[in-house]
Structure formats: structure tokens, C-alpha cells
N, C-alpha and C positions, 0 to 999 in steps of 0.2 A: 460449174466447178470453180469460176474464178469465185463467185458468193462464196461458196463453200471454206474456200482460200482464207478470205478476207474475214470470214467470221471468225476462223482458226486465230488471225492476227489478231482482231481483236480480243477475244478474249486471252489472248498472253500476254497483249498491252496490259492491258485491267490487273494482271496475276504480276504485273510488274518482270514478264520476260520480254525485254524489249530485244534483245539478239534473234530469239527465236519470233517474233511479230515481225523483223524484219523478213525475218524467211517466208514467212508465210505470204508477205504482202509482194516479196518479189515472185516468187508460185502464182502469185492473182495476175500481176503486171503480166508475167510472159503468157497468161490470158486473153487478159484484156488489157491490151499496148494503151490503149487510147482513153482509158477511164481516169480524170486527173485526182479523183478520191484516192486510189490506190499509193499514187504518186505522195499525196497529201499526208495518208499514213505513214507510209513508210517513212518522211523525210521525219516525220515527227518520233517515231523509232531509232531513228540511226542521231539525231539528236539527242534520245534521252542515254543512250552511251559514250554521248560525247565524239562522234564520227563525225563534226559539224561539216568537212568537205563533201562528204555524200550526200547528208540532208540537204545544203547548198543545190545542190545538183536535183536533186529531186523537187524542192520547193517550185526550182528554175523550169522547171519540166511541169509543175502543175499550173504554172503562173500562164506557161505558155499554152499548155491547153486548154485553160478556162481563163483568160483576161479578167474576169467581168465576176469571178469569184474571188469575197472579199477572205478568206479564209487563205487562198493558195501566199495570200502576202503578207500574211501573220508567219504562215513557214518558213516564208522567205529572209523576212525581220529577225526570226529565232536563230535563226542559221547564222546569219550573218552576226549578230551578237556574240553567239558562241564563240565565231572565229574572231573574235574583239575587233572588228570593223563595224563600230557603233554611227558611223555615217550612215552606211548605206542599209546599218539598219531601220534609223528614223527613215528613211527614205522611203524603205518600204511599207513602213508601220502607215508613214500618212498615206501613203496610195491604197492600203485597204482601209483607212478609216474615209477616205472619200465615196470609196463605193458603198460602204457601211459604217454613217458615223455614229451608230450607235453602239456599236460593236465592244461589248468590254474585256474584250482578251488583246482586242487591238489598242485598245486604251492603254492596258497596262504595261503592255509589250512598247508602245510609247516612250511612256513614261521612262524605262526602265534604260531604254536603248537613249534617251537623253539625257540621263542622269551619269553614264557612261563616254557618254564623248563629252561630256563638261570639266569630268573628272581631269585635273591636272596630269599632265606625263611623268612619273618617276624616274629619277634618275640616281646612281649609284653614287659614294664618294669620290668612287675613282674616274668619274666621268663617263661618256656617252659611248664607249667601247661597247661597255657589256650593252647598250641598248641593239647596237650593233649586230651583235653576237645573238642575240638573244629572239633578234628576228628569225634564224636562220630553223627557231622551232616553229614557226608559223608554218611553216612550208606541209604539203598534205604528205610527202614521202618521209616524214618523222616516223609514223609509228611502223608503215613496212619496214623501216631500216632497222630500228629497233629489234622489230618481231623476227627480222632476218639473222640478226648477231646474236651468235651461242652465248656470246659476254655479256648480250643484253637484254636477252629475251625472258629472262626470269620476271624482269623488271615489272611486267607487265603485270604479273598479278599480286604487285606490295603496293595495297591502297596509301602507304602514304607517301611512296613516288608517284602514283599517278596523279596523288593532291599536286603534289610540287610540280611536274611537267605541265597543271593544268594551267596552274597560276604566271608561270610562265608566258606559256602561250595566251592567253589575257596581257599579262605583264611582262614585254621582255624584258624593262629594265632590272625587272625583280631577279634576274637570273643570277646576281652577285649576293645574292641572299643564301644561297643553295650550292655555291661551289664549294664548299666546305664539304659535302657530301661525296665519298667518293663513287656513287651511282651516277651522282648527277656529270662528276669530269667523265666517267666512263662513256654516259651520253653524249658529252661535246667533243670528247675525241674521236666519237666515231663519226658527227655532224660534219667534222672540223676536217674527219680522214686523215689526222694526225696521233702520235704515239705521244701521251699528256703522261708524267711519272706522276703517280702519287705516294704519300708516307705506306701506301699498303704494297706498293711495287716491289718484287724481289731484289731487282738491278740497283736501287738507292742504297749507297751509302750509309750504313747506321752510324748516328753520333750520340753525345751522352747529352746534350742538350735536350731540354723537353722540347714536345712541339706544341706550337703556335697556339692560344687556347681559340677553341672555336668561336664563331660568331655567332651569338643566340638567335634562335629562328626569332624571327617578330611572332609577337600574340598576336590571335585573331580580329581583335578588340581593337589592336593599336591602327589595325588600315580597314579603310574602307573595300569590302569584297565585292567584287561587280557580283549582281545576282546571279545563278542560274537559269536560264530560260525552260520555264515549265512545259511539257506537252501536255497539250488541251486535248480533252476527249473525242473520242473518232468521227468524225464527220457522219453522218447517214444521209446517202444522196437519196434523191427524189424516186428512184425505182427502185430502190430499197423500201422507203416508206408503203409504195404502191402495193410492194413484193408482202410485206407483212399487213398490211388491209386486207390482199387477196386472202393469206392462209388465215385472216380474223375470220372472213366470210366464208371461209370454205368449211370454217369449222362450225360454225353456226348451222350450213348446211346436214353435216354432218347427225349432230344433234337433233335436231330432226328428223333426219330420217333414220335413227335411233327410236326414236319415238313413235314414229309411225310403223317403224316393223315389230314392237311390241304391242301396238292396236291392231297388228296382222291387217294394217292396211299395207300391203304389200307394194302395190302399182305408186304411191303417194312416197314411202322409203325410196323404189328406182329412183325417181325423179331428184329427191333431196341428193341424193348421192352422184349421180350424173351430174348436176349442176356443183357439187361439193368439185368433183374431176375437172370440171371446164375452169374451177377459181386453181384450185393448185391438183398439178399434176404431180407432187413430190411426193404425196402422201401417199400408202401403196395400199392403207386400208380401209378407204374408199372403196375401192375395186375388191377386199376384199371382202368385207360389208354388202356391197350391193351382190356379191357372188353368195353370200349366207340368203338374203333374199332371193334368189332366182331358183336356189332347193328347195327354199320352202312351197316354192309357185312349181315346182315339177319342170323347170327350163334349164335341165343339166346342160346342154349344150352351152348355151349361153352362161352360164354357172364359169364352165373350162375355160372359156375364153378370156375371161375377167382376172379367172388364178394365173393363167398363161402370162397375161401382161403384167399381174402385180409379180408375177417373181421376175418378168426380166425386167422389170422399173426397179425393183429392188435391188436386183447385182446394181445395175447399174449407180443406182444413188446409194450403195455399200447401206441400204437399211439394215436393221433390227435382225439377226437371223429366226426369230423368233416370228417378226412381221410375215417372213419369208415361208416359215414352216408352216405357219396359217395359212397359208397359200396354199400350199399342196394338200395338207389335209383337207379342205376343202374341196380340192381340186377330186383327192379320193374319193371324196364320200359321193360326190356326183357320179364320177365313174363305177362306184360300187352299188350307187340305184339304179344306173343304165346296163349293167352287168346284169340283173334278176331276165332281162328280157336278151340280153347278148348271149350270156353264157361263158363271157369270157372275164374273170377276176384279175388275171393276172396284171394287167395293167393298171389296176385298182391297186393290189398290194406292191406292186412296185413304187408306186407313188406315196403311200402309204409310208416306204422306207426309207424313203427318201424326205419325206418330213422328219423323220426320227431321226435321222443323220444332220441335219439342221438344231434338231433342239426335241432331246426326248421329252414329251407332252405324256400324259397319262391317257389323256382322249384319243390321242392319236394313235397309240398302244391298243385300246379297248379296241377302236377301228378294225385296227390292223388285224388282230384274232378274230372280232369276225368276221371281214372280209376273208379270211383265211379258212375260218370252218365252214362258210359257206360255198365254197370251193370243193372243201371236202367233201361236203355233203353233197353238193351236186356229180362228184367222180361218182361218189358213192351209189348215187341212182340213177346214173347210165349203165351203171357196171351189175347194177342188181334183175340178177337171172335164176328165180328159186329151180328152175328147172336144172340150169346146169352147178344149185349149190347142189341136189340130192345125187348127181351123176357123182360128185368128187367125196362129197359122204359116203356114198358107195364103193369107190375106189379106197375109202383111208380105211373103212371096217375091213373090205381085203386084204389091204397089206397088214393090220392088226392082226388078223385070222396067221400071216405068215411070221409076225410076231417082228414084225419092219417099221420100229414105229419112229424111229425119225421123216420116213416118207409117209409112214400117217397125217404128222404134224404136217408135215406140206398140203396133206389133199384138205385134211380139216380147215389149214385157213382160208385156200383158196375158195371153200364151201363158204364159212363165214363172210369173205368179201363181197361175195355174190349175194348171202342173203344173211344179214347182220342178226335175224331176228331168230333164227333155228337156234332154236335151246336143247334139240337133241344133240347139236354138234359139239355145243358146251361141256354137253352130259362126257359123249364120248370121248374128247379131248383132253378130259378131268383122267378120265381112265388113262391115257397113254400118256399123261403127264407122270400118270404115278410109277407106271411102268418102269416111267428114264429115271424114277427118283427127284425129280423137281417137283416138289410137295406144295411150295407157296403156291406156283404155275396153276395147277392141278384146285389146289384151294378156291384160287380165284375164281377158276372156269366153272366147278359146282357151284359158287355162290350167284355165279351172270345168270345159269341155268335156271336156278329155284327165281330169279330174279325177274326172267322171263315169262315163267311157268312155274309158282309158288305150287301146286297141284302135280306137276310130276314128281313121283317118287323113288325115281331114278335120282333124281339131283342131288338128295337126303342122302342117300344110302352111298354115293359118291362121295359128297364133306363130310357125312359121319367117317366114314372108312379112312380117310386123309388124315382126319384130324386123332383118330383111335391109332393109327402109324405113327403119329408126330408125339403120342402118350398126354395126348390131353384128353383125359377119358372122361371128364365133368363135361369139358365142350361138346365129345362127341355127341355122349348123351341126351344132350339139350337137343343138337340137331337131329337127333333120332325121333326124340318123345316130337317134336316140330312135325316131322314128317309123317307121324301116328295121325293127326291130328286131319290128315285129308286120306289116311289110307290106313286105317285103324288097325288091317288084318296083313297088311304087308308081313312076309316072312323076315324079310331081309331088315326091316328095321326091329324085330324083334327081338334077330338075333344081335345084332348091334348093341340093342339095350344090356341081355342077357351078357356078353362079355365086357360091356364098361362096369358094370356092374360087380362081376371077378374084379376086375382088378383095381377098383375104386377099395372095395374090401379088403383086397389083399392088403394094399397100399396103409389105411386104416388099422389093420394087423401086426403093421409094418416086418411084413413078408417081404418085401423087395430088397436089392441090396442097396449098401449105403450108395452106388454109383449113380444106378437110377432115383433116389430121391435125389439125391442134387441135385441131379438133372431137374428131377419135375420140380422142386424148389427155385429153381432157378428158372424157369420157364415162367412159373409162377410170380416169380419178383419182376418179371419185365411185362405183365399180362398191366394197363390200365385198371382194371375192377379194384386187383386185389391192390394193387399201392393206397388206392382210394380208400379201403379200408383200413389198412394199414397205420397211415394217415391222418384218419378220423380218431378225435381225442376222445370221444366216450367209449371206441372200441378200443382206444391204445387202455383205458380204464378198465374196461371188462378183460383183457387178458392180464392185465395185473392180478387182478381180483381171481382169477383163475391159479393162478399160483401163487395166491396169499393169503385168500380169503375164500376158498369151492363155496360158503353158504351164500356168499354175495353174488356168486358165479350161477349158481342154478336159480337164483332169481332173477338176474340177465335173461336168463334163456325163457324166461315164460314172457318175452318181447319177441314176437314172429320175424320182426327186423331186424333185430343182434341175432339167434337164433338162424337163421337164414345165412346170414355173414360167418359166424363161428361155420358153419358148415361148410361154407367156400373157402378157408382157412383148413380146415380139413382135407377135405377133396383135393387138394394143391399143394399138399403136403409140410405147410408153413405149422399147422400147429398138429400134437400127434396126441393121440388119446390111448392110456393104457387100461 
């Protein structure tokens, strides 16, 4: 977790967020107290905001836990620079250029801190007062004081007072450069803890004389600026480096045994992947990699064990929730091949939904339905007793006989549950659909029937009859002639014929009234077939031609496929012939 930290810090060093890298690298310290890298970061952090007293303090803090690191006294040297104590900068700059005198950050941090105490002392016209004064910004309770006063806390984010307080604290004598400012009296009278008037104060006296003309800031050009001390890039200690070899080689493993569970050398995959686990333990799909292996080898057991530990590796190193869901899908499908011999799914589909709740997958969806129909299907054939479907067949034709047919419907499904495959039950349940007036119901049930048992011609005479009620007398039809065609002499579908047939005529006559053809019109317009026709440009052509052209119409019709269509136009009451 402390790594985790420190990676955090650094990359918000890099992204130039050096407030938030200090956070992060203090998160690592109250980790790992004793690591002088963390220290080394950070100090180099709270330097690039110009907090040089903390950096100070931290630098002092990695110096003392690593002596013999030539790095902790470049922090040291940047610090102290900062705070313009260009002494004991050099000072420190040479004790790491002794440990490391090839060092060129130490070189130039050198250079920089001697060029700075060579530098002459400033001093004001008015004499060494304001040098005086101007120490009193050196002090580290400068900016709580500030940040604490309502009067002055604004201050804090107008970059070109923070120029000015910087320059100061480098330079106190510079501080008579800058009183002309009334931020900057605002700041010294609250350093000072005295009440300073200026021309903007309510309490002054206004007079008609002008005021005083201001003193021009100096150009940047006219003085030499101490430099700023740069932060150099993040250290990577020695078990960092180790740390990222480990996960080079793990991945390599990895690769491998990638390659060898596509040669279905399966035993050669384990291997690669267990030794992948023993280089880094971070990765979670290791474990679940070699748990894809152990399905394919038939070792569910061992499969679970592997998803078990990649999702609590997971919470615990906040992986991928994806990484995670792979996990349990996995972990499913093992327990849903040990199910075939258990009999128990349910803890297959639990897990199942509980990957979905991590990261809905498609695969893991497909899983899950059939884990889930195979459940069904196994209720289904504990439960299936053809014996006791014919006792409740038996029971629903008696209540029918008393004309009870909502307890029909009850004995009928029960019959069905018992035995899915009774296409008599269909048959009859088609009837007591019709009975209650539920026609699709009833629809359905003769189409399962014939579906079962295309040869009984009960089923027929069942959909024709539904569908001759619903006044689609072309469908019924079709399903009658259908049913001719295994029972040529049935009465029942004859009669069938013989009345769609009235009223296909009639309808053709146009005998019916207008209420019923819009009905079948409209029946018509929502039927598939006929939109299809409809639709299609060379019949939209032939019915034109029908009402502009009859000689170009009766030559349409010597095509058995326009022909056939005009007729289903017919029959459906879309187009009327007089």
C-alpha cells in the first residue's frame, strides 16, 4: 500500500501537482516511517511550492536515515537555498558531491548555492532598517499568519504578491522596494502586530495635495535573480527496481503459459502460471488464467479455489472490477459442470449474478440462461409422471363436462407439468381457451399440438375453428386444407372448408357490412404477408394498372405469382371486385 502511495505521488509530481504528491507521499511515510525515499520525495514536493521549511525538515530526515545517500543532500542543499541560507547550502551540496562526485544535479545545485552567497548584500537608501525588518519574513510562521488573517488571506492566491513575498524572503533588504504596496504594509503590520495607516485607510485625513508618486518596481533585467531550485526526478530505490524485474518476469511467465494452453498442453500452462504467482502476487489473472486451465483438465475443484483467491486478492489490491467478474464467471462455470453430477445449480447461478453485478459480460449472461434452463430442465424431469399427467387430463375433461373451465385450466397445466410432451392436453386446453374467449391463448395451444403431433386432426379442426371465430377465414382455410392432407375424409375439417368458403364469397360479394370489413381490413393491414405485398413495387404497379389500365391487369394475372397475391388482396378485403 505504501508503493501504491508513492506511485500515486509520483505521478502527480510528473503532472506538475506537487500539493497533491505531497499528499500522497505523506499516505506512504505513515506506511513506511523508515523508507528515506519517501522523505526524499516529499521534501522535493513541498520545495517545488515553495514550503522550503518542511522540505528543510524532511531532507534532514532522509539525511539521517540514509547518511551514505548522495541524493538525501541535494534535498538538503535545495532546501536550504530556498530559505536563502546559501551557506549551508554549499555545505551540503559538497557532502553529497563527496559521496558522489560525479553527480551532476549535485554539481549544479553547487554551483548555484555559490553563486548565491557571493552575491553582494542589498541594502535600501534609507539604510539597514528595512534589512532588519525584512528578516522578520524569513521566519516559517509567515504564511500561517497570513493564511490565518481575514485581511490577509486572500493574498495568498495573487501570483504577483507571492512574487513579491518570495523575493523578499531571498532578499530582505528588497523589502523597501515593495512598501509602496498596500498588501505588502498590510503584511508588515500584521508581522509587526502593529496598526500601519495607509492612503487607502478610512481614518486618514484627506488633503488636496497629490500623493507621493510611486517608486518604480525594478525590472527583472536590472538585478540579478537567485535561481530557483529545480526538483529532480523521483528516486527509485533498489526494491522498487527488484519490484518491477519481478512483474517483467512474471509476465513473461505469463506469456507462456498462454501459449502452452493454446497447444492444450495444459500441465506446461500450470507450471508457467504458478511460477508467474510466486514472481508477483499482484496480478489476479494469473490465478485466473491457470483457473481457465484446470476446466479445461476437468479439476473444478481446484478451478474454485484459484477464483476464491483471485477475487479476495482483488478487493483487496482494489483491481480491475472486470478482473474480478472473471473470476466468478469462472468460478460458475466450474460449479455449473459439477452441478450435471450434483444436481444442484443454484449455486452456479448465484455466482453467475454476481459477476453480472461486477461488470455485465455477454458471456457471462449466455452462462447464466443456461445454467438457468438447465435447472429447469432438470425440475422438469423429477416432476415428469405421465401417469399422474392422464389422472389431472382426466380431472380437467370432468370439470369441462361441468362447464368449470377455469379449474380445467388448473388440471390441464398441472397434466402439462408432469408430462410436457401430451399434445392431447394442448388439443384440449385450445378448447377451454376458447370457451373463456382468450383466442391467442387457445391459438397457441392448437399450434404446440399439431407441433407435437402434425397427424392428429383434432389440432386442425381446433386453429381452423379459432381462427374462423377471429374472421380470418383465408387462414382458417389453409389450416383446414393442412389437415386434409393426413385425414382426407375427416368430417370436421370439411366442414370447416365448406363454411370459410360462405364467407370468403360473401365477403367477395361484398355482402358483409361496412363494420365487418374494416375489421377484416384492418386485420388485414397488421397480418406481415399482406404489408409485404403491399410494399412490393411491381404489385404497387399491377394495382395501378387495375384501375387504369384492366388490359394490362388481365395480363398481370396470367403470372401464377401476381395472381396468387391479387387473390390474398382479395380474400382480406383490401382490394373488392365488382
Amino acid at each position: 500500500m505504501a508503493d501504491e502511495a508513492k506511485a500515486k505521488g509520483n505521478a502527480a509530481f510528473s503532472a506538475g501537482k506537487f500539493e497533491e504528491a505531497a499528499g500522497h507521499f505523506t499516505d506512504a511515510i505513515a506506511l513506511a516511517p523508515g523508507n528515506h525515499v519517501l522523505y526524499s520525495n516529499r521534501s522535493a514536493a513541498l520545495a517545488s511550492i515553495h514550503r522550503y521549511s518542511d522540505a528543510l525538515a524532511d531532507a534532514e530526515k532522509t539525511v539521517e536515515l540514509k547518511p551514505d545517500w548522495a541524493k538525501g543532500y541535494s534535498r538538503l542543499g535545495a532546501a536550504h537555498l530556498g530559505l536563502g541560507d546559501a551557506a549551508s547550502a554549499v555545505a551540503a551540496y559538497e557532502k553529497g558531491l563527496a559521496l558522489d562526485p560525479s553527480n551532476e544535479a549535485l554539481k549544479g545545485g553547487l554551483a548555484d548555492a555559490k553563486k548565491a552567497a557571493a552575491a553582494p548584500p542589498r541594502r535600501s537608501p534609507s539604510g539597514g532598517g528595512a534589512d532588519a525588518i525584512g528578516q522578520m519574513f524569513q521566519g516559517p510562521e509567515l504564511w500561517s499568519k497570513i493564511a490565518a488573517d481575514p485581511s490577509t488571506r486572500a493574498y495568498l492566491d495573487q501570483p504577483d504578491f507571492m512574487q513579491m513575498l518570495r523575493e523578499v524572503q531571498r532578499n530582505p533588504s528588497s523589502l523597501n522596494m515593495y512598501l509602496s504596496d498596500p498588501r505588502m504594509m498590510q503584511v508588515l503590520s500584521l508581522m509587526l502586530n502593529i496598526k500601519i495607516q495607509t492612503s487607502d485607510d478610512p481614518d486618514l485625513p484627506q488633503t488636496s495635495s497629490p500623493p507621493p508618486p510611486q517608486q518604480p518596481k525594478p525590472e527583472t533585467k536590472a538585478r540579478e535573480v537567485e535561481p530557483e531550485p529545480v526538483p529532480e526526478p523521483m528516486e527509485v530505490s533498489d526494491e522498487e527496481k527488484e519490484r518491477k524485474e519481478r512483474k517483467a518476469a512474471a509476465q513473461k511467465e505469463k506469456e507462456a503459459g498462454n501459449a502452452s494452453y493454446k497447444k492444450k498442453d495444459f500441465e506446461t500452462a500450470i507450471q508457467h502460471y504458478t511460477k508467474a504467482l510466486e514472481l508477483d502476487d499482484e496480478d489476479i489473472s494469473f490465478l485466473t488464467n491457470r483457473a481457465a486451465v484446470y476446466i479445461e483438465m476437468g479439476k473444478y475443484d481446484e478451478c474454485i479455489k484459484d477464483c476464491d483467491k483471485a477475487v479476495e486478492r482483488g478487493r483487496e489490491l482494489r483491481a480491475d472490477f472486470k478482473m474480478v467478474a472473471r473470476a466468478l464467471t469462472r468460478k460458475g462455470t466450474a460449479l455449473a459442470k459439477l452441478a450435471k453430477n450434483s444436481k444442484d445449480y443454484d449455486i452456479a447461478i448465484e455466482t453467475f449474478q454476481k459477476a453480472l453485478t461486477e461488470h455485465r459480460n455477454p458471456d457471462t449472461l449466455k452462462r447464466l440462461n443456461e445454467a438457468e434452463k438447465a435447472k429447469k430442465d432438470l425440475e422438469q424431469q423429477e416432476y415428469y409422471d405421465p401417469k399422474l399427467a392422464d389422472e389431472e387430463r382426466e380431472k380437467g375433461n370432468e370439470m369441462f363436462k361441468q362447464q368449470k373451465y377455469p379449474e380445467v385450466i388448473k388440471h390441464y397445466n398441472e397434466a402439462l407439468r408432469r408430462n410436457p410432451k401430451d399434445f392431447k392436453v394442448y388439443s384440449n386446453r385450445a378448447a377451454c381457451y376458447t370457451k373463456l374467449g382468450a383466442m391467442p391463448e387457445g391459438l397457441k395451444d392448437a399450434e404446440k399440438c399439431i407441433e407435437l403431433d402434425p397427424t392428429f386432426s383434432k389440432g386442425y379442426t381446433r386453429k381452423g375453428a379459432i381462427q374462423f371465430f377471429m374472421k380470418e377465414h383465408e387462414k382458417a382455410m389453409e389450416t383446414y386444407q393442412a389437415g386434409l392432407k393426413h385425414d382426407p375424409n375427416n368430417q370436421e375439417l370439411l366442414d370447416g372448408i365448406r363454411r370459410c368458403v360462405e364467407q370468403i364469397n360473401k365477403a367477395n360479394r361484398g355482402d358483409i357490412s361496412q363494420e365487418d370489413l374494416k375489421e377484416k381490413q384492418n386485420k388485414a393491414m397488421a397480418d406481415p404477408e399482406i404489408q409485404n405485398i403491399l410494399t412490393d413495387p411491381i404489385m404497387r404497379q399491377v394495382l395501378m394498372d387495375f384501375q387504369e389500365n384492366p388490359s394490362a391487369a388481365q395480363h398481370h394475372l396470367k403470372d401464377p405469382g401476381v395472381a396468387m397475391k391479387i387473390q390474398k388482396l382479395i380474400n382480406a378485403g383490401i382490394v373488392q371486385t365488382r
